[in-house]
RODREN-902492 format. One line per 3 residues: number of its first residue (from 0); their letters; for each residue z, x, y of C-alpha. Coordinates in nm, 4 decimals, decimal comma. Example, Ala and Ser with C-alpha at 12.3 -4.5 7.8 and 13.67 -1.06 7.14 Angstrom:
<nodes>
0) AS) 0,7800 1,2300 -0,4500  0,7140 1,3670 -0,1060
</nodes>
This chain:
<nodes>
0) XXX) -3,3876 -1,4583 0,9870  -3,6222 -1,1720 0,9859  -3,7947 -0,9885 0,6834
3) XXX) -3,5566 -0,7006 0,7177  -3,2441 -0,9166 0,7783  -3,2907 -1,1292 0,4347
6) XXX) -3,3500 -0,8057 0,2539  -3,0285 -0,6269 0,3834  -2,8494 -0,9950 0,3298
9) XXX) -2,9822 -0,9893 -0,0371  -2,8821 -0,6432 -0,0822  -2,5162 -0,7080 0,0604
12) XXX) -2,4906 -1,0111 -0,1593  -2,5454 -0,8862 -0,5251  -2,2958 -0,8737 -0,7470
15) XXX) -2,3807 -0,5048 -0,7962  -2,3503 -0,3948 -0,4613  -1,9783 -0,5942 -0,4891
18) XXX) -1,9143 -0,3508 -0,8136  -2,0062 -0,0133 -0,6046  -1,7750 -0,1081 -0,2954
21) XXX) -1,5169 -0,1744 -0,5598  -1,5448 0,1637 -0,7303  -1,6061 0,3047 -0,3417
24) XXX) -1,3186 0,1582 -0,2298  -1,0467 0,1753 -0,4811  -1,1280 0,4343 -0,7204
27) XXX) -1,3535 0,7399 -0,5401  -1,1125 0,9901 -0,4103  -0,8039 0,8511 -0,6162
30) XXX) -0,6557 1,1508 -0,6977  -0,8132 1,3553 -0,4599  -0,4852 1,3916 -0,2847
33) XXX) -0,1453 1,4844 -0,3678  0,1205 1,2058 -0,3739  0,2707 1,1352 -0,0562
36) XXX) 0,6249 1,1066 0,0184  0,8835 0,8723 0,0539  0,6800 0,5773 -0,1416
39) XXX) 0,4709 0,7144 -0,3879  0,7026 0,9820 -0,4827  0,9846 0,7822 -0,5585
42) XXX) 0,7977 0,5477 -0,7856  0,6262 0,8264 -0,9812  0,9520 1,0524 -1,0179
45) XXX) 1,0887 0,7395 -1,1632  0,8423 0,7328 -1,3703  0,8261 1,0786 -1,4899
48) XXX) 1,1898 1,0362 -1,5446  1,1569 0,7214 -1,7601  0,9144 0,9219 -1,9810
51) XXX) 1,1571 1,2106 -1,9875  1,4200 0,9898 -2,0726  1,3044 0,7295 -2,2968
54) XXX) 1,5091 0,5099 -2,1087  1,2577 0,2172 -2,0096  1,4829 -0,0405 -1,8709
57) XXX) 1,6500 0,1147 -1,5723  1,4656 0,3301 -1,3679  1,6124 0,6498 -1,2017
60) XXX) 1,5008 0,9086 -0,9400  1,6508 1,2119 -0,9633  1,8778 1,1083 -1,2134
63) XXX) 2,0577 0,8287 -1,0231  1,9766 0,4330 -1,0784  1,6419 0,3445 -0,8985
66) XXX) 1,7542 -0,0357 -0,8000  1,4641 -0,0430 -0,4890  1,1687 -0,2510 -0,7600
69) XXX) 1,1952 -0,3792 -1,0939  1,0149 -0,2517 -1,3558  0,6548 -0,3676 -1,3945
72) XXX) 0,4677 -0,0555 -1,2164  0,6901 0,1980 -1,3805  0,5637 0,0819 -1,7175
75) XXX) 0,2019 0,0545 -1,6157  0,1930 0,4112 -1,4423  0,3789 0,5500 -1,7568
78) XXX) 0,1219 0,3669 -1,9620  -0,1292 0,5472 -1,7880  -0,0172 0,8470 -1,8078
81) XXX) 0,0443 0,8630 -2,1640  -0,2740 0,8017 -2,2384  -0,4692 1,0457 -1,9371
84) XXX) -0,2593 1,2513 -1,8965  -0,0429 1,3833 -1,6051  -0,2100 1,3413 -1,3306
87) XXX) -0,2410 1,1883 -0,9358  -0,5410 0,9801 -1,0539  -0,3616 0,8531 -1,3708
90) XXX) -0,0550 0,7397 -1,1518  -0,2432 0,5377 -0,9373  -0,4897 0,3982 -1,2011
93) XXX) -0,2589 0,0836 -1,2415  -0,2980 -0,0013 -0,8386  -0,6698 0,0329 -0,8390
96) XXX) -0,7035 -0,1384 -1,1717  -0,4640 -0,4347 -0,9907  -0,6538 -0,4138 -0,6740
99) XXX) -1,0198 -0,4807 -0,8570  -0,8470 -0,7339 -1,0486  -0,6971 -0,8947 -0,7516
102) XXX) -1,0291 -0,8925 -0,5627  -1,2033 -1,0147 -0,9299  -0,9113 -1,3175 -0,8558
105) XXX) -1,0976 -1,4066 -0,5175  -1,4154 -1,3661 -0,6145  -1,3583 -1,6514 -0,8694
108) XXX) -1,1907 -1,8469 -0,6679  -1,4286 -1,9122 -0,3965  -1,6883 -1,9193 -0,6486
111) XXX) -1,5260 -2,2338 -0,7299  -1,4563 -2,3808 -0,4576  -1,7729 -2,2727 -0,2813
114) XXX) -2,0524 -2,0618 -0,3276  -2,1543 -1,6968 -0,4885  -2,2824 -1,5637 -0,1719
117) XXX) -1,9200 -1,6318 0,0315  -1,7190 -1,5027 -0,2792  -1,9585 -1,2060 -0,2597
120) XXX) -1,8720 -1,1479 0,0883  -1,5196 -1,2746 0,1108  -1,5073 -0,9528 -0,1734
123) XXX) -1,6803 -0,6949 0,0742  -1,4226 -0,7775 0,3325  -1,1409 -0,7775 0,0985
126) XXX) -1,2587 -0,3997 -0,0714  -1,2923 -0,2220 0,2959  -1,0143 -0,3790 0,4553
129) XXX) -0,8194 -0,0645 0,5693  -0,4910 -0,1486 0,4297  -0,5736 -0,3270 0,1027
132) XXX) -0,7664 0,0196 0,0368  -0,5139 0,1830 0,0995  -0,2499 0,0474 -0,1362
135) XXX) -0,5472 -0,0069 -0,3819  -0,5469 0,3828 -0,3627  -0,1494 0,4202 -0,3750
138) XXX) 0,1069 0,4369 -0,6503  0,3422 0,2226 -0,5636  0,3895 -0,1832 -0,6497
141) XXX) 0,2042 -0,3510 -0,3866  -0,1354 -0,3776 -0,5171  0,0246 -0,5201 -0,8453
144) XXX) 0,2033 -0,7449 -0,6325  -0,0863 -0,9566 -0,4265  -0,2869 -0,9387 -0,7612
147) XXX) 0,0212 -1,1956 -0,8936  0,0658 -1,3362 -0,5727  -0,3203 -1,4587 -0,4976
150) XXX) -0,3338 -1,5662 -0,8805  -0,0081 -1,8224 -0,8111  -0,1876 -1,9074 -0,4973
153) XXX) -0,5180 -1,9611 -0,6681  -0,3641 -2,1990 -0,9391  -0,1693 -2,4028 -0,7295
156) XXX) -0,4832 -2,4822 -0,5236  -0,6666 -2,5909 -0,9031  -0,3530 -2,7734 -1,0035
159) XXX) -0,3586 -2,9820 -0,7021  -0,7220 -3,0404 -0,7681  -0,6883 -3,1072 -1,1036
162) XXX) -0,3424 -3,1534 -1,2204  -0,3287 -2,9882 -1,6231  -0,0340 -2,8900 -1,7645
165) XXX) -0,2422 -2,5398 -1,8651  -0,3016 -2,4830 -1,5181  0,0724 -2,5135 -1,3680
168) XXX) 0,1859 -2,3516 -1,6800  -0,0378 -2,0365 -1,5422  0,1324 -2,0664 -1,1984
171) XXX) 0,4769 -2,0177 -1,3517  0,2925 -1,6740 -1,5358  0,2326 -1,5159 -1,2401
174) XXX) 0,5325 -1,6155 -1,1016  0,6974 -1,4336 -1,3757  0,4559 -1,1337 -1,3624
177) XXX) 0,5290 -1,1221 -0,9893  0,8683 -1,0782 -0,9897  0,8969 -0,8766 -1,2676
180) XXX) 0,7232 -0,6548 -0,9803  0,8856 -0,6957 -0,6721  1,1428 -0,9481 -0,7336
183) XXX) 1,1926 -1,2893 -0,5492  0,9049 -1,2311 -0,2446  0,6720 -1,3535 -0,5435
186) XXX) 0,7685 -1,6767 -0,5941  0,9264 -1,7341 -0,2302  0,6122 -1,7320 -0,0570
189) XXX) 0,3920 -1,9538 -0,3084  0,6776 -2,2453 -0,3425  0,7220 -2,2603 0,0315
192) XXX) 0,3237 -2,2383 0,1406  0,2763 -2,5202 -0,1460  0,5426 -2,7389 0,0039
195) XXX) 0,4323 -2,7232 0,3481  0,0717 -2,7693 0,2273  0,1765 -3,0879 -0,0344
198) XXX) 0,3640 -3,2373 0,2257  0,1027 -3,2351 0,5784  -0,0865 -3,4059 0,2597
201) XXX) 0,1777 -3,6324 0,1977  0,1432 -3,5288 -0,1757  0,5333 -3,3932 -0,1771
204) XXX) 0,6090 -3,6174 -0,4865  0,3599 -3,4125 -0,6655  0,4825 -3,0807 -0,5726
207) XXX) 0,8263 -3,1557 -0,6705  0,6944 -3,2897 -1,0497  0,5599 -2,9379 -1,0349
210) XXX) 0,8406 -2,6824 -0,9264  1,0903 -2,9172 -1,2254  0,8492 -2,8838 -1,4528
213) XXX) 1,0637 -2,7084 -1,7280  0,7785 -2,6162 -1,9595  0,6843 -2,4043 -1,6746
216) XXX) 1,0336 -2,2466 -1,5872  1,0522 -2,1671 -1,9523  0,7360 -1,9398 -1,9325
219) XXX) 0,8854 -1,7596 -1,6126  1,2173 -1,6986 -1,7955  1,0260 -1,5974 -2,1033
222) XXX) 0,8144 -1,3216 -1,8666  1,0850 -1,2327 -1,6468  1,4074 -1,2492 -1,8303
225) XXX) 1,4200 -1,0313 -2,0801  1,4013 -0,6955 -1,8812  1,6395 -0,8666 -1,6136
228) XXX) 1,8857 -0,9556 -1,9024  1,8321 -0,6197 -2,1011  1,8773 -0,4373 -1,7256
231) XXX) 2,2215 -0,6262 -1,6778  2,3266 -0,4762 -2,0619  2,2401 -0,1445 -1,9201
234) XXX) 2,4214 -0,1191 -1,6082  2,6181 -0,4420 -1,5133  2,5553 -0,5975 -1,1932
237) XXX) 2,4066 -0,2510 -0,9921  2,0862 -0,3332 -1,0199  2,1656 -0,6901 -0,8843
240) XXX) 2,3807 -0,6293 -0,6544  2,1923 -0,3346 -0,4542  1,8248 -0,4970 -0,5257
243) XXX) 1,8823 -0,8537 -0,4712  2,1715 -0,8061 -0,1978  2,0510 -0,4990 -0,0786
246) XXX) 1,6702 -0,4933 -0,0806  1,6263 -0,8519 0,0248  1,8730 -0,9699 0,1924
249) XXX) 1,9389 -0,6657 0,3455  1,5737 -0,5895 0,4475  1,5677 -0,9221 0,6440
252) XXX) 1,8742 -0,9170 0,7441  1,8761 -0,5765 0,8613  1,7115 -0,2659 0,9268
255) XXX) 1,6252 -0,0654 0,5826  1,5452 0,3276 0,6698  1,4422 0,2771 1,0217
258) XXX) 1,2098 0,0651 0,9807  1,2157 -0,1511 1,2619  1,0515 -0,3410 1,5132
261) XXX) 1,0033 -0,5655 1,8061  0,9600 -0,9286 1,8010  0,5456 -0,8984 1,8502
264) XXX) 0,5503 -0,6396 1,5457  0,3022 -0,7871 1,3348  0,0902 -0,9249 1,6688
267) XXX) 0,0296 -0,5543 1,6902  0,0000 -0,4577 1,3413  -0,2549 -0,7145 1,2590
270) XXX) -0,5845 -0,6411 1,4367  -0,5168 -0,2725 1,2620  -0,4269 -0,3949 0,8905
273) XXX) -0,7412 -0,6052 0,8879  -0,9625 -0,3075 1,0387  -1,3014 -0,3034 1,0668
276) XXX) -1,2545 -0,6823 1,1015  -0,9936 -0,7295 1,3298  -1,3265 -0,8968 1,5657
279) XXX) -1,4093 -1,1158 1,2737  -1,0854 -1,2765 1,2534  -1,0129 -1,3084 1,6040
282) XXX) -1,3169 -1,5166 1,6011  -1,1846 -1,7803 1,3901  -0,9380 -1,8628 1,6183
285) XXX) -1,1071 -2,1292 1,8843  -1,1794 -2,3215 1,5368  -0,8323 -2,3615 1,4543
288) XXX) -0,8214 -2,7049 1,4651  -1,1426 -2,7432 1,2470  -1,0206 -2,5410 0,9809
291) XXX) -0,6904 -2,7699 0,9952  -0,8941 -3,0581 0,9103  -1,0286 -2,9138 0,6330
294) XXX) -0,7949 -2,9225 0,3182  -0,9173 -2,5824 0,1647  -0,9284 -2,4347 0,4964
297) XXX) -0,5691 -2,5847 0,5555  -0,4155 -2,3933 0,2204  -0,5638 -2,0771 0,3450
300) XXX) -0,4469 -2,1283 0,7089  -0,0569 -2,2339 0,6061  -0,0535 -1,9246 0,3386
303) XXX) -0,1296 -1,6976 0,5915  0,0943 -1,8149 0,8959  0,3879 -1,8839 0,6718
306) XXX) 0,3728 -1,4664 0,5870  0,3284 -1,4033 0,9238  0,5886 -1,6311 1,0804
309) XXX) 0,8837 -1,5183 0,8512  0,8135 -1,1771 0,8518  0,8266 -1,1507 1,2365
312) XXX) 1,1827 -1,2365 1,1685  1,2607 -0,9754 0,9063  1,5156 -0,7179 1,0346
315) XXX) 1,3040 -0,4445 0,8244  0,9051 -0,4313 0,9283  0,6627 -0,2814 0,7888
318) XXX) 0,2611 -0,3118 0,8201  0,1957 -0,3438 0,4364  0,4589 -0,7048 0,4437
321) XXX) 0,1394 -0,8783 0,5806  -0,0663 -0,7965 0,2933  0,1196 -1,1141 0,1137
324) XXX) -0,0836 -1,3042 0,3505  -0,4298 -1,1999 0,4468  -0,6205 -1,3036 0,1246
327) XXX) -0,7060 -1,6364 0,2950  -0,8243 -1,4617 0,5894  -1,1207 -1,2717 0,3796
330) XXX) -1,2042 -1,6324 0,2651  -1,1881 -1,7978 0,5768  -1,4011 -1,5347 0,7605
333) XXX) -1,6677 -1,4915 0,4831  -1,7092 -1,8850 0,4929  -1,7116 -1,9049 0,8675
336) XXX) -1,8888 -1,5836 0,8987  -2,0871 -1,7839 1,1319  -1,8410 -1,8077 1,4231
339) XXX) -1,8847 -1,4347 1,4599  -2,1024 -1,4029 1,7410  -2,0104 -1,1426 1,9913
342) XXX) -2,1037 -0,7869 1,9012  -1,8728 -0,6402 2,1545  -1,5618 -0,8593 1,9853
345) XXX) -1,7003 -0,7459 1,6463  -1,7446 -0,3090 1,7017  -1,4472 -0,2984 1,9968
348) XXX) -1,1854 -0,1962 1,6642  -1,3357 0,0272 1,4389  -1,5121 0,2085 1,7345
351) XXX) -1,1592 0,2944 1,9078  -1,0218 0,3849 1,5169  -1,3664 0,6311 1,5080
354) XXX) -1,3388 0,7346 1,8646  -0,9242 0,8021 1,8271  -1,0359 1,0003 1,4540
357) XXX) -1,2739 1,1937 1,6753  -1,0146 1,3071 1,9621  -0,7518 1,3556 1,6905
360) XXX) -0,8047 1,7240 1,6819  -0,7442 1,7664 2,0982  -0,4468 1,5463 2,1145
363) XXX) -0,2366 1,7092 1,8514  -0,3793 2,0353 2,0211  -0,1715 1,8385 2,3540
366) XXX) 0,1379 1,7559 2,1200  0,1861 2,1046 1,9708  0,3203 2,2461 2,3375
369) XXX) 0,5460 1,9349 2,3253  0,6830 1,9516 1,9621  1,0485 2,1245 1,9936
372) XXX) 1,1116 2,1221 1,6084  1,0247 2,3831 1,3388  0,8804 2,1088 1,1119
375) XXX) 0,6344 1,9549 1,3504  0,5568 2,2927 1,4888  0,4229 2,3862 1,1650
378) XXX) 0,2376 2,0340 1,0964  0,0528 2,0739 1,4016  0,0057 2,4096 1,3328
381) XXX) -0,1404 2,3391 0,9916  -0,3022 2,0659 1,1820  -0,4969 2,2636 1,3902
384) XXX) -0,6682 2,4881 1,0563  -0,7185 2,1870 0,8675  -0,9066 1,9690 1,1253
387) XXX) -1,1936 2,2344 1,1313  -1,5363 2,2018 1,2366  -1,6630 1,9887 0,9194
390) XXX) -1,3831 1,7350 1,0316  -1,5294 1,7038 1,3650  -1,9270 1,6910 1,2436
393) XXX) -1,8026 1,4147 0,9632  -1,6487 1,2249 1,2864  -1,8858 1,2657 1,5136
396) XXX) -2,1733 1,1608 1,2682  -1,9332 0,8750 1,1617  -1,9015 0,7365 1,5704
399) XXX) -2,3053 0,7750 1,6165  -2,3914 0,5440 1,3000  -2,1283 0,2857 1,4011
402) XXX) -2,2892 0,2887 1,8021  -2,6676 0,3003 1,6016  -2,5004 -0,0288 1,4026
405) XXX) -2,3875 -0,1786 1,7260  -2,7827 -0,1757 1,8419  -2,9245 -0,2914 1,5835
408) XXX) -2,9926 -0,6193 1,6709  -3,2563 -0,7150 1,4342  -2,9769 -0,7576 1,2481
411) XXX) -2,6932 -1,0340 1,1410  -2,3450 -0,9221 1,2891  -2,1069 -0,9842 0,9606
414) XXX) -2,4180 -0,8026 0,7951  -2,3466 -0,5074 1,0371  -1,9915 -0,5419 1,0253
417) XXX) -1,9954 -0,4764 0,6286  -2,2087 -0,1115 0,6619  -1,8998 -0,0231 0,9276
420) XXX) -1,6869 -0,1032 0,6724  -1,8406 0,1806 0,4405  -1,8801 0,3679 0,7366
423) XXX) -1,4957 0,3465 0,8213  -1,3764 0,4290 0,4377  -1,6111 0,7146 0,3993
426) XXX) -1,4482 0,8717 0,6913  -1,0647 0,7723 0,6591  -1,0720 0,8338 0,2735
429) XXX) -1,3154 1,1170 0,2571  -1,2029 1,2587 0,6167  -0,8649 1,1909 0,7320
432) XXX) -0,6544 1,1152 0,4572  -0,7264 1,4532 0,3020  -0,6533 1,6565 0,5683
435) XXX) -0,3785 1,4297 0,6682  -0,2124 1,5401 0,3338  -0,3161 1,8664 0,3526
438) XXX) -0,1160 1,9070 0,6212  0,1559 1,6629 0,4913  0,2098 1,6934 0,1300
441) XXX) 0,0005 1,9945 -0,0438  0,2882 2,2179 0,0502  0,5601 1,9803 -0,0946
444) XXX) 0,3564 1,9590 -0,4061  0,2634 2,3973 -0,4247  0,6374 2,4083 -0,3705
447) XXX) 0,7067 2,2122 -0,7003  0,4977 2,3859 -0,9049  0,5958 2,7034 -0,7951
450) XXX) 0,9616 2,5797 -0,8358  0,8340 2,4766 -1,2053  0,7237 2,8517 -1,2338
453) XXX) 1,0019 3,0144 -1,1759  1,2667 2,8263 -1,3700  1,5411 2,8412 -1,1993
456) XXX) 1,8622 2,6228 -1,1283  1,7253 2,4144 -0,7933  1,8538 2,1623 -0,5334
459) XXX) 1,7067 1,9676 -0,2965  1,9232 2,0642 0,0687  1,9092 1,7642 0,2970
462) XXX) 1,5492 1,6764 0,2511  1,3818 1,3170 0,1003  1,0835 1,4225 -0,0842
465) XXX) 1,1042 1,3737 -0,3882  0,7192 1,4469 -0,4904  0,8687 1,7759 -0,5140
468) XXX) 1,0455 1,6578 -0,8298  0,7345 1,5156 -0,9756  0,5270 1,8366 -0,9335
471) XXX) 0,8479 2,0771 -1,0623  0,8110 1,8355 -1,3432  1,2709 1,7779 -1,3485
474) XXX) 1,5030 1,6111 -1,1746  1,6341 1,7877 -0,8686  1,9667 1,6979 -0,7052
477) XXX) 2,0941 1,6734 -0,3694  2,3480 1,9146 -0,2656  2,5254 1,9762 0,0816
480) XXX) 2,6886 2,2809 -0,0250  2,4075 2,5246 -0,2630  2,5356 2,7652 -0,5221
483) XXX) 2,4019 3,1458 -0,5556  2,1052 3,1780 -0,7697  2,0228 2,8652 -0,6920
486) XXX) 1,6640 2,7300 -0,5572  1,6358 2,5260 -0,2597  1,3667 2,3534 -0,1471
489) XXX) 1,4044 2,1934 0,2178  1,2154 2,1112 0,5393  1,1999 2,4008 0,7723
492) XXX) 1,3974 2,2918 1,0242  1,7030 2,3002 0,8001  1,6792 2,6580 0,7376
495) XXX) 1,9092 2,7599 0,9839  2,1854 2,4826 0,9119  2,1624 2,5746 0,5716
498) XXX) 2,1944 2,9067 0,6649  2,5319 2,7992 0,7984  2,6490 2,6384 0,5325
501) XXX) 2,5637 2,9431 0,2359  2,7258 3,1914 0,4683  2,7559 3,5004 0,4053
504) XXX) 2,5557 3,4826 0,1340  2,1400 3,5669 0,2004  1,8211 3,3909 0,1852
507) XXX) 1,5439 3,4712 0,0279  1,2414 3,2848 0,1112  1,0265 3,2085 -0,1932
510) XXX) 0,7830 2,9440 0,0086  0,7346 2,8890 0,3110  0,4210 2,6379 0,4132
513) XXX) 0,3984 2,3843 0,6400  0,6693 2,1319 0,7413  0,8968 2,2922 0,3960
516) XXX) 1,0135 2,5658 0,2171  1,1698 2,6924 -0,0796  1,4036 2,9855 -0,0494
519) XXX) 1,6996 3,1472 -0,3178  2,0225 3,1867 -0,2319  2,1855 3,5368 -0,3162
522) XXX) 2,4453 3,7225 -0,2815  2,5004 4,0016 0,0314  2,4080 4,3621 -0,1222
525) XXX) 2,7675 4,4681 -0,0272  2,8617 4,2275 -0,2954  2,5764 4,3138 -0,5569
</nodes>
């Protein structure tokens, strides 16, 4: 190791340097950006609505019962807001907060079980992953989520170390904390992974003394049970019957708002979740059968595959599902962070993301001839203002320090590997994501406020944005059929069905912007 090596290893290594990637990656540019529709708005006009309200056991959105989560988020984002303030950053303060503290979670853990310097690491890889960042920057439950999820995994590991009754009763904690979250995917995952991991041990006797442990049930029901009971009081079985029946079963049973996919799904969504790394991991794989014989490296290996493996049967997919199981890889890499080798393995991925962010510009230049509907024609309209000359400079600059990384080879690969990974969020989060919702969601949310402005009577006309609620600040409903002197606020390219439908009557177009407008619907002069 040269001179210049150790110093950039020592660097990349402090604790401090941990603490600025944290801040970089979870908290700078946090509310930078409008909310983004369907996810973020739903959660946060449920929110918004449970403040309204005062009604903080069933959530609604748009004044209708919300039975998609339970309730843990909504009361941390309301939290937050009541003491900051309305504001983007304040709704998505709980995330980041659960994303450091999930991160904190790993850091300890391998600690533990190994060294400072790999928890370090394991940390960096973790923090500018490019989809942990992501929900780490987004108001909705799934950063809450693998903070309770790694914590159950965590514990179980200790307890089977060293079997307390402190440390199972902990397990059953976060069990409870996780599905007061997000419901039964918190405890599904952790009872099955310990299972199969108990029993290639032949230590199944001991995990079944654990899950009928009824100290420990009692401190889930304790966590968990009151809001489920006080939820039934409220509404009956809804809440049961379209979250547990509909949201789970259903989503792997069946497809859930188009979200499908093929049978190699997550094969393909993989090497991007775990971008800039996707090289790293893939070069764990001819060790497979080392890490097997290891038992740490075991836990970590059957935690991740188990995710993997069911979700590739799930009739709903979606990228963020694999999130419940790529903790282990950040620990397995950063501990085998020797394995990584090839440079060309290593920069391959996050030089196509760069080179891809660099040609963006041109190829929705090609699309916008191809688009045939009024909403797309004006994304890639907007598109084409927004992804101006500073866009291309920040790109370009961005591709030329990730090809000067990929010669520099006075220095360690992982070592490299880390600086693309502040490379890579400096340009997605300070880069594309804003003018990605520039183009995307800064219309919705002018049209809210100036639907808050002018105070009238509105209705959303076939349209699922409801950010648009949050920023008028009141519920909007849905309406086929919209009244005179009524707002409307709609994507463009229903302007001309809804045209239809209000006939004879006229509209006025308040807003127009984008992929939506708002417009009034009045009365033909003949009948003023």
């Amino acid at each position: 190791m040269g001179a210049r090596d150790a110093w950039l290893t020592r660097l990349l290594v402090s604790p401090w340097f941990l603490v600025l990637i944290v801040w970089l990656a979870f908290f700078w540019q946090l509310g930078a950006v409008p909310l983004y529709d369907l996810d973020e708005g739903a959660f946060t006009e449920a929110t918004r609505e449970m403040l309204a309200s005062g009604n903080f056991i069933t959530p609604h959105r748009d004044g209708e019962p919300r039975y998609d989560k339970p309730v843990l988020i909504y009361w941390l984002q309301a939290a937050s807001v009541s003491v900051l303030g309305w504001s983007e950053f304040a709704l998505r303060l709980p995330s980041a907060m659960a994303a450091s503290l999930w991160l904190l979670a790993l850091w300890w853990f391998v600690r533990e079980r190994l060294d400072a310097t790999t928890a370090t690491i394991a940390g960096l890889v973790m923090a500018l992953g490019l989809q942990v960042a992501i929900i780490g920057k987004a108001a909705v439950a799934d950063a809450l989520l693998n903070l309770f999820i790694a914590l159950s995994f965590f514990e179980i590991y200790r307890w089977r170390l060293r079997p307390t009754r402190a440390t199972l009763l902990r397990v059953y904690l976060w069990l409870g904390l996780g599905f007061l979250t997000k419901g039964p995917v918190a405890v599904f995952f952790p009872l099955v992974v310990s299972l199969l991991y108990f029993s290639s041990l032949r230590e199944w006797r001991a995990w079944l003394a654990a899950v009928f442990e009824w100290r420990g049930w009692l401190v889930f029901i304790a966590v968990a049970g009151p809001w489920y009971l006080a939820i039934y009081l409220d509404d009956g079985l809804g809440f049961f019957q379209s979250f547990f029946l509909g949201h789970n079963l259903g989503r792997y049973s069946g497809v859930k708002h188009g979200h499908a996919g093929f049978p190699g799904y997550y094969f393909v969504m993989l090497p991007l979740v775990l971008l800039p790394f996707t090289g790293w991991f893939l070069s764990l794989l001819p060790r497979l059968r080392q890490l097997w014989a290891n038992e740490l490296d075991r836990f970590l290996l059957l935690w991740f595959v188990t995710v993997f493996a069911v979700f590739s049967f799930s009739g709903t997919k979606l990228p963020h599902y694999l999130v419940y199981g790529i903790t282990p890889l950040f620990i397995l890499m950063a501990r085998h962070r020797d394995a990584l080798n090839n440079r060309w393995l290593a920069f391959l991925p996050p030089l196509l993301l760069v080179a891809l962010m660099v040609a963006l510009p041109d190829v929705l230049g090609l699309l916008t001839g191809q688009a045939d509907r009024a909403h797309e024609q004006a994304m890639f309209a907007e598109a084409a203002r927004v992804l101006d000359g500073w866009y291309r400079l920040g790109t370009w600059i961005g591709l030329v320090a990730m090809l000067g990384l990929l010669l520099w080879s006075q220095v360690g690969l992982w070592q490299r590997l880390i600086l693309v990974g502040i490379v890579q969020t400096l340009l997605v989060f300070g880069l594309l994501v804003p003018a990605v919702f520039a183009v995307m969601q800064a219309p919705v949310k002018q049209a809210g406020l100036l639907a808050r402005e002018l105070d009238r009577p509105t209705v959303v006309y076939r349209t699922s944005m409801p950010s648009f609620s949050v920023y008028r600040d009141a519920i909007t409903p849905e309406s086929d059929r919209p009244q005179v002197g009524e707002l409307v606020f709609l994507r463009v390219d229903k302007l001309e069905r809804l045209a239809e439908a209000v006939a004879p009557n006229r509209l006025d177009l308040r807003y127009r912007q984008g992929p939506v407008a708002l417009v009034l619907i009045e009365q033909p002069e003949a009948q003023r």
